[in-house]
Each structure stands twice: as C-alpha cells, then as structure tokens.
Backbone as XML, in Angstrom:
<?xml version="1.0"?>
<chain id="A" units="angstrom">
  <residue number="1" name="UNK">
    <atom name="N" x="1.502" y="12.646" z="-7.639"/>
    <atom name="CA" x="2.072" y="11.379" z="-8.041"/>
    <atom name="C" x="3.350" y="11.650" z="-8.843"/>
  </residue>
  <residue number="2" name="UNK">
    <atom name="N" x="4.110" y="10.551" z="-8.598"/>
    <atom name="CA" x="5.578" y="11.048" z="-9.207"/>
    <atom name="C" x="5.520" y="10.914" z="-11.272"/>
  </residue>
  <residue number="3" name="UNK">
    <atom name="N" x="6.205" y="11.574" z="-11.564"/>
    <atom name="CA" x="6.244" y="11.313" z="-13.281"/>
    <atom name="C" x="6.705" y="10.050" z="-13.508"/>
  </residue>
  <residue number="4" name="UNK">
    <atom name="N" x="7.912" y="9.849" z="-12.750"/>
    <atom name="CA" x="8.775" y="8.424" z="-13.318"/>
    <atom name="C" x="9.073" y="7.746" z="-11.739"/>
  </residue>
  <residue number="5" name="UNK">
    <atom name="N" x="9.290" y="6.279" z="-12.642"/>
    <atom name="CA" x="9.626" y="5.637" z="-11.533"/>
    <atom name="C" x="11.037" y="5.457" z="-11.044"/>
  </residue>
  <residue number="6" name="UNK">
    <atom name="N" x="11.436" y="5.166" z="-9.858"/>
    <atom name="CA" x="12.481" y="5.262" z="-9.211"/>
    <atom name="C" x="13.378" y="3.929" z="-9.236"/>
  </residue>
  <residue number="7" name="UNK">
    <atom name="N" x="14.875" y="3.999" z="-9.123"/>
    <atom name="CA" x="15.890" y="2.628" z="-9.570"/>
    <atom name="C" x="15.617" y="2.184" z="-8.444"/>
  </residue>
  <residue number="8" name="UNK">
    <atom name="N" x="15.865" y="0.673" z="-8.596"/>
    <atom name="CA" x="15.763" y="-0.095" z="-7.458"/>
    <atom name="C" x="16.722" y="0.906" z="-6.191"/>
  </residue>
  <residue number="9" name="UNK">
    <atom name="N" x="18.184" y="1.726" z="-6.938"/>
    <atom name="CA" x="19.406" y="2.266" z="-6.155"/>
    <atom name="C" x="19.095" y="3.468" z="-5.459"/>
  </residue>
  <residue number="10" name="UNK">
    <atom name="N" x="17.915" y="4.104" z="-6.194"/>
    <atom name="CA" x="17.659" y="5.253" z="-5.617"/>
    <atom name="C" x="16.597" y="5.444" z="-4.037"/>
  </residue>
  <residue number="11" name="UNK">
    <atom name="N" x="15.296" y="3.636" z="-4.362"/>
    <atom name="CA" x="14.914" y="3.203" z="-3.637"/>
    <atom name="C" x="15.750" y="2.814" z="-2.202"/>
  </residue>
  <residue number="12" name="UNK">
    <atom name="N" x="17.103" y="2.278" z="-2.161"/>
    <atom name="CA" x="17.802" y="1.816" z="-1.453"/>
    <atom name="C" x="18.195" y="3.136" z="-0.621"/>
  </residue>
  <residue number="13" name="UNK">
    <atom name="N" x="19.072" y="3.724" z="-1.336"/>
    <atom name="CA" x="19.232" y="5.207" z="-0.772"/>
    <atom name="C" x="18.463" y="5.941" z="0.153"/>
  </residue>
  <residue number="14" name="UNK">
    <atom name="N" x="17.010" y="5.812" z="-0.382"/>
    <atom name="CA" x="15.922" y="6.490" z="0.509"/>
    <atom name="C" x="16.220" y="5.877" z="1.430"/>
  </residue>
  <residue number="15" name="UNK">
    <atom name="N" x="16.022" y="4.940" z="1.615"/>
    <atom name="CA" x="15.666" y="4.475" z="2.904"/>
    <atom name="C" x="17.243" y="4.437" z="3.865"/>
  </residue>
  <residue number="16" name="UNK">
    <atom name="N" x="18.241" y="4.348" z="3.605"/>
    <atom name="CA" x="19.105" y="4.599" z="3.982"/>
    <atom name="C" x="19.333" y="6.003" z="4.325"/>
  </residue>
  <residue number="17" name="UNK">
    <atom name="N" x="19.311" y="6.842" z="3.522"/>
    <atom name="CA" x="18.891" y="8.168" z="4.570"/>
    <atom name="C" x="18.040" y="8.922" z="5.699"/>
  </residue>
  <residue number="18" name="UNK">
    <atom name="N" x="17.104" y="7.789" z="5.477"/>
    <atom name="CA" x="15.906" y="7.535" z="6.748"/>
    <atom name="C" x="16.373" y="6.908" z="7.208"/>
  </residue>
  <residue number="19" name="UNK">
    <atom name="N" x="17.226" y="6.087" z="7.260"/>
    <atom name="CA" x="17.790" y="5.548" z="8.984"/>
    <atom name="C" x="16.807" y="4.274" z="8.942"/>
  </residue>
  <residue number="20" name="UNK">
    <atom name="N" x="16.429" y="4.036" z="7.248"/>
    <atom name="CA" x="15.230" y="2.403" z="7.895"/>
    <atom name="C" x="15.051" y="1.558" z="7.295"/>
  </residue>
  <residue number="21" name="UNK">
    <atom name="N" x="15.194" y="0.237" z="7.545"/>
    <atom name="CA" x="15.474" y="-0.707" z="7.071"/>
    <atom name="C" x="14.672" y="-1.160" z="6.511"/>
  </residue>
  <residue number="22" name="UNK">
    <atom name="N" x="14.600" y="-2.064" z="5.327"/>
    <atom name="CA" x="13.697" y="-2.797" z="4.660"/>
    <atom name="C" x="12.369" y="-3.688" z="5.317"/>
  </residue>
  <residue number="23" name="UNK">
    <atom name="N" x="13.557" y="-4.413" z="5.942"/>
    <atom name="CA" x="12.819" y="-5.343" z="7.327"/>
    <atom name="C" x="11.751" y="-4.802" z="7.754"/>
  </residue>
  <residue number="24" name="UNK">
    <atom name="N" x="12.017" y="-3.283" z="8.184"/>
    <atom name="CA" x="10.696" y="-2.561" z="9.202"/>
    <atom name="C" x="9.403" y="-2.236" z="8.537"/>
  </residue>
  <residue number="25" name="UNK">
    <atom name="N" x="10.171" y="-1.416" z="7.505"/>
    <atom name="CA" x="8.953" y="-0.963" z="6.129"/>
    <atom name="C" x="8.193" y="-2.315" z="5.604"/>
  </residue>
  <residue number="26" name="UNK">
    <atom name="N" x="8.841" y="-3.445" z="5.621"/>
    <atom name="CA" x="7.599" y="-4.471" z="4.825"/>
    <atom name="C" x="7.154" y="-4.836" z="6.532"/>
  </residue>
  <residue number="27" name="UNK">
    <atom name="N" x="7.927" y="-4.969" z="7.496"/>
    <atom name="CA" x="6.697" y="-5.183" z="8.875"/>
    <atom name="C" x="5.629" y="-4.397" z="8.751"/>
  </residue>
  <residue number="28" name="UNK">
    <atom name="N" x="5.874" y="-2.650" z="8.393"/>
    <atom name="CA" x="4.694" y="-1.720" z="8.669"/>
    <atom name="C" x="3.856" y="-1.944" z="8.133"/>
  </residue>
  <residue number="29" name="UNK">
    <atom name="N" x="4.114" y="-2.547" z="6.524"/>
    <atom name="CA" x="3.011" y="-2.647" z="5.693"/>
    <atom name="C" x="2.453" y="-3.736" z="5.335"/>
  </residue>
  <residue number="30" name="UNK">
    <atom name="N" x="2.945" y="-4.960" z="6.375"/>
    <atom name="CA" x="2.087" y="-6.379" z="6.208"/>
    <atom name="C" x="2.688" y="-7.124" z="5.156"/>
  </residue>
  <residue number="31" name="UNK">
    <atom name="N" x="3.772" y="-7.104" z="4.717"/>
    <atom name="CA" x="4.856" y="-8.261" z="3.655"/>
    <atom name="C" x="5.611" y="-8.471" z="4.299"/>
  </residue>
  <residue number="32" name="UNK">
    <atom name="N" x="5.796" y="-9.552" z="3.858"/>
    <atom name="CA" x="6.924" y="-9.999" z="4.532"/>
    <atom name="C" x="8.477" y="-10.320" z="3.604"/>
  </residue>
  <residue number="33" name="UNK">
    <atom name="N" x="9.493" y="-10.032" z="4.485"/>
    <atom name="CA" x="10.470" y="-9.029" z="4.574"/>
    <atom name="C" x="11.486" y="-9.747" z="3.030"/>
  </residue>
  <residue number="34" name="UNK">
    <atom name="N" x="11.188" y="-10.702" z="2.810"/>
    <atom name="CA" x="11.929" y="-11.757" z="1.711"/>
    <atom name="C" x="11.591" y="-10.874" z="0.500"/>
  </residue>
  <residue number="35" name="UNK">
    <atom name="N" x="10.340" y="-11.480" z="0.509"/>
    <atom name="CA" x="9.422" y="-10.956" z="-0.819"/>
    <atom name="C" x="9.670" y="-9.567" z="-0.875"/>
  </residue>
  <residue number="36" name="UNK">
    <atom name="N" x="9.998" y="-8.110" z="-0.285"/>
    <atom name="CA" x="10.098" y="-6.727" z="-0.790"/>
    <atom name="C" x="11.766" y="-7.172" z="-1.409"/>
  </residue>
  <residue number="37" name="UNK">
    <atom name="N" x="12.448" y="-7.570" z="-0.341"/>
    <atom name="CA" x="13.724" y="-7.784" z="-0.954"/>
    <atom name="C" x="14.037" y="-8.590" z="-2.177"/>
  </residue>
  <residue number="38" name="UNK">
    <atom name="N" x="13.510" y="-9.379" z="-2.872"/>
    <atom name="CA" x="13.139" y="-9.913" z="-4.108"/>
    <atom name="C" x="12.672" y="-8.845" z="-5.144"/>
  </residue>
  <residue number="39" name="UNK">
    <atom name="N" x="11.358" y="-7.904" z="-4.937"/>
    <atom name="CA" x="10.977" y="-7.499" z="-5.640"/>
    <atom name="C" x="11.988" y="-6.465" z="-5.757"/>
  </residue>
  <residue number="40" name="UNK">
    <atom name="N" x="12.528" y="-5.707" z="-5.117"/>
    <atom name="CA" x="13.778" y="-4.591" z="-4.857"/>
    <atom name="C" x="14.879" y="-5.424" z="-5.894"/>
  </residue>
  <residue number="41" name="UNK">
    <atom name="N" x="15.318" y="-6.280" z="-5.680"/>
    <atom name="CA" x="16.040" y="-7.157" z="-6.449"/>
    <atom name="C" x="15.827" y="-7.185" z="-7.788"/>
  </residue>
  <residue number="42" name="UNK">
    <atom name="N" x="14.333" y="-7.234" z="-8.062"/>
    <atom name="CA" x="14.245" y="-8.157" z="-9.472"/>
    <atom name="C" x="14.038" y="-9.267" z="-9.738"/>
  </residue>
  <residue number="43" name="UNK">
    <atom name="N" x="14.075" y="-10.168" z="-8.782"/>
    <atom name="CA" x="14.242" y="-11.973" z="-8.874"/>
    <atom name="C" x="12.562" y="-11.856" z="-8.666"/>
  </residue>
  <residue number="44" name="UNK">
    <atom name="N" x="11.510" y="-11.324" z="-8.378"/>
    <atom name="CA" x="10.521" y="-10.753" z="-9.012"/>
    <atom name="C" x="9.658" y="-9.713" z="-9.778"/>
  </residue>
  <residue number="45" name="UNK">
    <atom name="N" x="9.213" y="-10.514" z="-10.777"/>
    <atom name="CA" x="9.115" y="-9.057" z="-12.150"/>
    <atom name="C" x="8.105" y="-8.275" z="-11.418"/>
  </residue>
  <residue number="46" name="UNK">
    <atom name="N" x="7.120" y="-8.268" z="-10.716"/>
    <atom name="CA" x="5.770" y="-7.656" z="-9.880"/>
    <atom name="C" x="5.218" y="-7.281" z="-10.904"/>
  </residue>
  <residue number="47" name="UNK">
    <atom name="N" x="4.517" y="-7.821" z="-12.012"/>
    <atom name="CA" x="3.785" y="-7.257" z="-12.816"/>
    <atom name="C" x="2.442" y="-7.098" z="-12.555"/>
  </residue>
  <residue number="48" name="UNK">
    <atom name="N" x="2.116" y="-8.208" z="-11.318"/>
    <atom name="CA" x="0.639" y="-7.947" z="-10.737"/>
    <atom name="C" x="0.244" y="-8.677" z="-9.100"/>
  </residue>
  <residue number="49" name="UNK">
    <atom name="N" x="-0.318" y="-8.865" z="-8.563"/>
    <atom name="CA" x="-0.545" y="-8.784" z="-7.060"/>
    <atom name="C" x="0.274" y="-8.359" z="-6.166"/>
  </residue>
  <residue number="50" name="UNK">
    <atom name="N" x="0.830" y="-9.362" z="-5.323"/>
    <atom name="CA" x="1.439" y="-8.336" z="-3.703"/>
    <atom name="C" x="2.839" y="-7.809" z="-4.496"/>
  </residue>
  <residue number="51" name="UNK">
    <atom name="N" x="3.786" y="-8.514" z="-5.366"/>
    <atom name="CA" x="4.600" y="-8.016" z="-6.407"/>
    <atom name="C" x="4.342" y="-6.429" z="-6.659"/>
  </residue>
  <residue number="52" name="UNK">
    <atom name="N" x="3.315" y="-6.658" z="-7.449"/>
    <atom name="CA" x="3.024" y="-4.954" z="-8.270"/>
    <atom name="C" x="2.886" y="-4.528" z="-7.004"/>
  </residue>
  <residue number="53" name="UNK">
    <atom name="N" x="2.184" y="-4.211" z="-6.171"/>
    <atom name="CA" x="1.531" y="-3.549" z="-4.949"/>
    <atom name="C" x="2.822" y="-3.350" z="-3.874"/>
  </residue>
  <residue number="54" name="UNK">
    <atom name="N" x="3.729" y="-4.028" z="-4.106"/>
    <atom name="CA" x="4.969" y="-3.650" z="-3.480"/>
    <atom name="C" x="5.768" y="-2.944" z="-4.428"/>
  </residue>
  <residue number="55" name="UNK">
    <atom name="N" x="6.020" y="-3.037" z="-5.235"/>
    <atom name="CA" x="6.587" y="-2.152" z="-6.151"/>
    <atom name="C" x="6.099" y="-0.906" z="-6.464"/>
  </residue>
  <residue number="56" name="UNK">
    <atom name="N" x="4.803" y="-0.966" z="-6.424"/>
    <atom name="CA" x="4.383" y="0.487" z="-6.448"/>
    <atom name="C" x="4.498" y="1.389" z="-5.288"/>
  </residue>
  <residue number="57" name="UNK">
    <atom name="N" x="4.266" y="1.116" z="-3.736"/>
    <atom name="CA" x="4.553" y="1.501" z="-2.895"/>
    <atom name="C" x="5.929" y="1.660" z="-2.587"/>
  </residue>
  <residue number="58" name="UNK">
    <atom name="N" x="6.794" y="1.352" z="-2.998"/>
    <atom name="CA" x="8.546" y="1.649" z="-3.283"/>
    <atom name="C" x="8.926" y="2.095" z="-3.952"/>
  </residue>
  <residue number="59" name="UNK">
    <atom name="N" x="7.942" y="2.693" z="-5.131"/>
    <atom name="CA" x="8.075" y="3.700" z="-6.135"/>
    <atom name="C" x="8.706" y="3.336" z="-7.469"/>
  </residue>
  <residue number="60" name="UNK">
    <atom name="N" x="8.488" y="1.698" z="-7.247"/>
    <atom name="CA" x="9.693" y="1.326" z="-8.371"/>
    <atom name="C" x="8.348" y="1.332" z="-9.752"/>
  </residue>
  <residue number="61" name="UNK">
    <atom name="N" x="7.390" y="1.245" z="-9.993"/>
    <atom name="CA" x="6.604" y="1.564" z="-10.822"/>
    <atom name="C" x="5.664" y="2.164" z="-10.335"/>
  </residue>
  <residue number="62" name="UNK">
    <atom name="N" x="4.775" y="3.205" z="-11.709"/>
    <atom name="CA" x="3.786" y="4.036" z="-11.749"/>
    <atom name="C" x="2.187" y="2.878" z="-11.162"/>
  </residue>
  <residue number="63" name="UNK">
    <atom name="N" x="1.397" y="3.700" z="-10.026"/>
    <atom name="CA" x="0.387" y="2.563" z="-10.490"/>
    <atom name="C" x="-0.774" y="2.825" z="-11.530"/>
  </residue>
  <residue number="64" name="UNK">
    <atom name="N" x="-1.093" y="1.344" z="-11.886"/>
    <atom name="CA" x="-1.956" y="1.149" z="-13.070"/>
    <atom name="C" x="-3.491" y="1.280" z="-13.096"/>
  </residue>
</chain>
C-alpha cells in the first residue's frame, strides 16, 4: 500500500501515460464517468461512500 496519497495532477498524469481515459476507468469499475471527474476535481470532498471508494481507488486518499 502506498505511504501517501497522490495529487489529483499526478493522478491525471498516470493515466495519461497509460494511454487511458477517465471515461474508460470509471466504465471498468461501474461509476459513472461525471462523478470520478468531480471527485478528481474536488467539487466532491469523498469523505465517505462511492466518493471515498473512488478516491481511494485513484489513489487520491489512504483507505480507512
């Protein structure tokens, strides 16, 4: 498990060096595609349900 969590910028990056879009990654994983881009954003805090659970899987926080 990682020590720290990752910037929304560094998140972006990844996936841009993978060649893959946001869009696909919340298709693979059953969200839908607004809501990761929000939480990536910030315009949701994800402090708990599909929020946190997307944020943690994007590495943007440790999970709890």
């Amino acid at each position: 498990m990682q020590a720290t969590a990752k910037t929304p910028e560094q998140v972006k990056q990844e996936f841009e060096n993978r060649g893959e879009t946001l869009s696909d990654w919340a298709s693979e994983h059953g969200y839908d595609r607004n809501y990761v881009y929000r939480v990536l954003s910030g315009s949701i805090r994800a402090r708990r349900g599909v929020g946190h659970e997307i944020a943690v899987k994007l590495g943007l926080k440790k999970a709890s």
